[in-house]
N, C-alpha and C positions, 0 to 999 in steps of 0.2 A: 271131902278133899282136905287134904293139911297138906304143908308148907314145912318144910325144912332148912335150915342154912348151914352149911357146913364149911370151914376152915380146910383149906387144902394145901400140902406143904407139893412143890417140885413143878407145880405147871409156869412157864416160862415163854409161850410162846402161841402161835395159831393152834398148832397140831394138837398143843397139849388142851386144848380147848376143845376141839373137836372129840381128838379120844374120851375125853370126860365123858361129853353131852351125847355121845354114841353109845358107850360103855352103858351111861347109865337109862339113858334114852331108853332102850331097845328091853329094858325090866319091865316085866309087866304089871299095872297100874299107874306107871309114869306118866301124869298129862304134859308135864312140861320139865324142862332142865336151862336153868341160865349159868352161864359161869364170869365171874369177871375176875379176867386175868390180872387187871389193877389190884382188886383189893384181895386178892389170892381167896374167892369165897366159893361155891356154888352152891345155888336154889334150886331147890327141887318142889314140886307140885305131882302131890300123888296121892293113891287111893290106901290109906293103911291098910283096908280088909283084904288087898291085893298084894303089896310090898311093905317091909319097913325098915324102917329106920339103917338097920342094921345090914339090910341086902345093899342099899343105897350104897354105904360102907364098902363093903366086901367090891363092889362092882369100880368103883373110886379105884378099891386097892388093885384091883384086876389090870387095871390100867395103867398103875408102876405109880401111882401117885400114893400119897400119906396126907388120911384124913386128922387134922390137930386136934 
């Protein structure tokens, strides 16, 4: 399991918290997703030989947000 933290620019609010942790939630090898709306970040916990880095990304962007 590895651990990622990523910079996210546009989330603002409940919903935009939700759509993340769904968005990226629902990847498979995702064991967990936090997001905190304060420091504009989200963590991720997940399986590389499953997902990476990069799907993480794309699934972010899916959701109208912009990973920094």
């Amino acid at each position: 399991m590895e651990n990622v933290t990523l910079s996210v620019k546009g989330m603002s609010c409940g919903h935009c918290v939700k759509a993340v942790e769904g968005g990226v939630g629902e990847l498979n090898g995702v064991k967990s997703v936090e997001v905190s709306l304060e420091d504009a970040k989200v963590t991720v916990a997940f399986d590389p030989s499953q997902v990476t880095v990069e799907d993480i990304k794309e699934a972010i962007d899916d959701q109208g947000y912009e990973v920094a």
